[in-house]
C-alpha positions as CSV (number, residue, x, y, z in Angstrom):
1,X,-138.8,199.7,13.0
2,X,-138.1,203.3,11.5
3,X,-134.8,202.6,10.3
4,X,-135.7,199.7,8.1
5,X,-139.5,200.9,7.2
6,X,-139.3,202.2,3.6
7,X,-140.4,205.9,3.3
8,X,-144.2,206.4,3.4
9,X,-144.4,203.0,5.6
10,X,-147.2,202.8,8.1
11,X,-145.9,202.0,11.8
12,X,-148.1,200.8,14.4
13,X,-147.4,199.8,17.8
14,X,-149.4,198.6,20.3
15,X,-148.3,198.6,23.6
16,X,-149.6,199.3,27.6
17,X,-149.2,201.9,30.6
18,X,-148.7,199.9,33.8
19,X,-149.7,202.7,35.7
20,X,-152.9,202.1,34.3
21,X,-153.3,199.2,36.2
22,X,-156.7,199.0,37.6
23,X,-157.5,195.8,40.3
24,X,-160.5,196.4,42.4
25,X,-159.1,196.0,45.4
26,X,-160.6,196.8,48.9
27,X,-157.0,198.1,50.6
28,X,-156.5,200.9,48.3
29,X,-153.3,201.9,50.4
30,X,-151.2,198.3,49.6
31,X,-152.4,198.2,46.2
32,X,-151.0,201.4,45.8
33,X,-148.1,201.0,47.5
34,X,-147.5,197.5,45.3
35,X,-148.8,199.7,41.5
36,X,-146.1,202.1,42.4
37,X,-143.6,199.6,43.4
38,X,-144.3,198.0,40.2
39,X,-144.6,200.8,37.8
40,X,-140.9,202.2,39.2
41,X,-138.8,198.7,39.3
42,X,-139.2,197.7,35.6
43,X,-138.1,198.4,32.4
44,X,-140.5,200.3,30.1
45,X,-143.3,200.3,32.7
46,X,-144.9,203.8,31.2
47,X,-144.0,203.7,27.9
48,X,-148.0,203.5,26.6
49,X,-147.9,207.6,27.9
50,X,-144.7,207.6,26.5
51,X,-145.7,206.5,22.7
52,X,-146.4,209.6,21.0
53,X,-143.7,211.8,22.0
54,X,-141.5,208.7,20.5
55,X,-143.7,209.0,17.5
56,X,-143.2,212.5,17.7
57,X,-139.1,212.6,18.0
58,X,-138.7,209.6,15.8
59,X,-139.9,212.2,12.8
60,X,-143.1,210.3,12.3
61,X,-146.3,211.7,10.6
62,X,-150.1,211.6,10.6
63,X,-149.8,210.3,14.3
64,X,-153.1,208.7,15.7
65,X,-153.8,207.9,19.0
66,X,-156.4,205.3,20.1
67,X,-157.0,203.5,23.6
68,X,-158.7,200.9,24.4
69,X,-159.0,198.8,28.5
70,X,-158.0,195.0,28.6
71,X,-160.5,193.9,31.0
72,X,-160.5,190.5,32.9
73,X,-162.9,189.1,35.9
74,X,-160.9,186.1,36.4
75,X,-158.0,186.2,39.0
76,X,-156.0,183.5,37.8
77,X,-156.2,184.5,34.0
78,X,-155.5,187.9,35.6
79,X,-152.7,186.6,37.2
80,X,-151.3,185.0,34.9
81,X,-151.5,188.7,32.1
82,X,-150.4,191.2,35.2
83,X,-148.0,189.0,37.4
84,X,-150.4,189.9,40.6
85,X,-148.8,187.4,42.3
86,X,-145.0,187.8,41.6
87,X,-145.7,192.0,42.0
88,X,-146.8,190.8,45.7
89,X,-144.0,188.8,46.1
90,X,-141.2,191.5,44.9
91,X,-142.8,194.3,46.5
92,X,-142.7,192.0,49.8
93,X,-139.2,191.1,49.2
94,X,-138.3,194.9,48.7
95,X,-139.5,196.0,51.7
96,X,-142.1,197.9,50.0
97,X,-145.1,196.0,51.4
98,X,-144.9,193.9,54.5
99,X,-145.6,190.3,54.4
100,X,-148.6,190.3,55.8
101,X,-150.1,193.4,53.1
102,X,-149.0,190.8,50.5
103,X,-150.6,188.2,52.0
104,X,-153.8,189.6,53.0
105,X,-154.2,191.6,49.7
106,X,-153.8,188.2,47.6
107,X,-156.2,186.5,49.7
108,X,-158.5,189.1,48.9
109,X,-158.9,189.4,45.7
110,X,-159.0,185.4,45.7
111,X,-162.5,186.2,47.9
112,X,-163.7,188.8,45.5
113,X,-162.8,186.1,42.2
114,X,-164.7,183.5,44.2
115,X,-167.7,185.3,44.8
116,X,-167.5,186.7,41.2
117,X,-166.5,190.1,42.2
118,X,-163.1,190.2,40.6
119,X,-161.8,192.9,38.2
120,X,-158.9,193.9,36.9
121,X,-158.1,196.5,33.3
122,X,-155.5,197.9,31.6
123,X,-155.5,200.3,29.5
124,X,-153.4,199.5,25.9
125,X,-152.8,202.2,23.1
126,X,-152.4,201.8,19.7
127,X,-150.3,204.1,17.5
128,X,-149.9,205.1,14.5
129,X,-147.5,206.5,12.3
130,X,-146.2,207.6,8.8
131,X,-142.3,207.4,8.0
């Protein structure tokens, strides 16, 4: 986006920190175990803390920094924006979790959305930039 922004442009991304990942979860120690696993297995999983040293090196000016939490009580719209599911399923597969963690922390927070208990956040930044 630099390279082709004329000089003066305004650059703004907006982008999230996985490890940021909140899910109110009862077994702290899987969900751990399965944020971790996540947060180290994919591409570009931290770049949200990343953003303003690449601001930073990229040369950019007049930086601003804001945050803000994506926050959702439904587990399948949940599911759906954070992969709960599919990070389960990998983390099982890796040997990172054991089948039965996976299992027993899915069916879990399928109790807590059915009683209305569910939560889930992550927190997004937005930056901002002059080239």
């Amino acid at each position: 986006m630099i390279r082709v922004a004329k000089p003066g442009a305004q650059i703004v991304v907006l982008d999230a920190d996985r490890e940021t990942l909140i899910v109110d979860s009862k077994d702290r120690t899987v969900y751990r175990k399965l944020l971790h696993f996540f947060c180290d297995t994919g591409k570009s999983r931290w770049i949200g803390k990343q953003l303003p040293g690449l601001f930073l090196g990229a040369g950019l000016k007049h930086i601003s920094v804001s945050a803000d939490a994506l926050t959702i009580t439904d587990l399948t719209l949940a599911d759906g924006v954070f992969k709960l599911r599919e990070m389960a399923e990998q983390a099982q597969n890796a040997g990172a979790v054991t089948t039965s963690e996976a299992e027993t922390w899915l069916q879990a927070l399928k109790h807590a959305d059915e009683s209305g208990e569910f939560f889930a956040a992550l927190t997004m930044f937005c930056l901002s930039g002059a080239k």
